[in-house]
C-alpha positions, 0 to 999 in steps of 0.5 A: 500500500506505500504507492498509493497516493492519498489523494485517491483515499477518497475513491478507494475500496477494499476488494470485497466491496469492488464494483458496485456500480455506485458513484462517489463524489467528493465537493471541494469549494476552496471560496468556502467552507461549510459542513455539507453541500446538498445534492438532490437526488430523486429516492427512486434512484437510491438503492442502498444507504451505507451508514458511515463507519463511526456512527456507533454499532449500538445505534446502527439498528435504530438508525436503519429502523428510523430511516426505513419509517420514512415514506418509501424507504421500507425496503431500502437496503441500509448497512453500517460500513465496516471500513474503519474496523480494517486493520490494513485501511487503518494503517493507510488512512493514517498515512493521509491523516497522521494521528498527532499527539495532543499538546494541551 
């Protein structure tokens, strides 16, 4: 993993989860800094929802409850990604985001 370059991190996968036909997009607006960037984008165009890797097990099963409450989302595929409890990504993603040691 020594040549990959970071910049790709955002664009990567692990190989059990390979091609999925899926689109990942990264917004980037150097003019401003904000916490989200809205995209609208039709339901009928979801077909899975993959809840991100830090949100906490113990939640997971009431996250995936609540969201398929919500009109038309009942069949909705919805799972908790696992990507952060890989020991090789770990190691790669630190390479991006070294951990620094707190000077308080």
């Amino acid at each position: 993993m020594a040549d990959i370059d970071v910049e790709q991190l955002p664009f990567l996968k692990r190989w059990p989860y390979g091609d999925e036909a899926e689109y990942r997009v990264v917004h980037v607006d150097p003019h401003n800094s904000k916490p989200f960037h809205d995209v609208p984008i039709s339901l009928s165009h979801v077909r899975r929802v993959t809840l991100g890797p830090w949100l906490a097990n113990a939640l997971s099963e009431s996250v995936k409850k609540t969201l398929k409450s919500i009109d038309g989302c009942s069949n909705l595929k919805i799972y908790r990604s696992t990507l952060i409890d890989n020991q090789e990504w770990k190691k790669l993603a630190g390479r991006a985001a070294p951990i620094l040691p707190d000077h308080r």
